[in-house]
N, C-alpha and C positions, 0 to 999 in steps of 0.2 A: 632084665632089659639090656643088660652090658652083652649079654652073650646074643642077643637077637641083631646088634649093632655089629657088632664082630663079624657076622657071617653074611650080617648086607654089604659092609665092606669088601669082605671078601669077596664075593660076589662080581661085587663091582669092580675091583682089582683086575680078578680073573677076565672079565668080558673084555675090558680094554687092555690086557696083555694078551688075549686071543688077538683083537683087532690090528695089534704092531704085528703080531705072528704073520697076518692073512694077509697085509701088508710088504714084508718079508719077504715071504712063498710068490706073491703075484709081482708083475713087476707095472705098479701103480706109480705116480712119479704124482710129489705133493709138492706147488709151489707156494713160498710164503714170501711174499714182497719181491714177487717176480725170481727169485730164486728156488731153486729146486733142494728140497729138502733132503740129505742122507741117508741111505740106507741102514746106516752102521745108527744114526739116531733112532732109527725105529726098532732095532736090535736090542742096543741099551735100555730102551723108554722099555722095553716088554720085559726084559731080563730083571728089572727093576720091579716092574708093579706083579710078574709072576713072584717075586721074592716076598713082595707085599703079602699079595693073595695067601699065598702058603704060611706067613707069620702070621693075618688074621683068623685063618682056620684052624692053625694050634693052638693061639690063645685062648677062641673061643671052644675047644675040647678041653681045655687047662679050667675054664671059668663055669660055676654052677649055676644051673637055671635057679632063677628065682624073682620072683616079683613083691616089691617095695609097696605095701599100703599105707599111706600117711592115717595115723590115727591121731583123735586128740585128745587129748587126755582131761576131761573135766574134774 
């Protein structure tokens, strides 16, 4: 179950460090509180969760598949 967690993270990592990327590349302009958000933040924020992505998909090749049945022992 650990390794199934692992690579949905990852997953999810990766899609929103795509989405700072294609943010990036285009020239999209995000206001938060009537201020315009940085370009160099959406750089950082992608360079960070691509660092993520890539740490949960090694762990998850580091970690063995296997599934946990609770058994009870009478």
């Amino acid at each position: 179950m650990q390794k199934i967690a692992l690579i949905t993270s990852g997953i999810v990592f990766g899609l929103l460090a795509l989405s700072h990327a294609i943010r990036w590349l285009s020239p999209v302009e995000i206001l938060v509180n009537g201020q315009i958000l940085p370009f160099i933040t959406s750089l950082s924020s992608g360079i960070i969760l691509a660092l993520l992505s890539i740490w949960m998909f090694l762990a998850a090749r580091k970690t063995k598949f296997s599934i946990n049945k609770n058994k009870e022992d009478n």
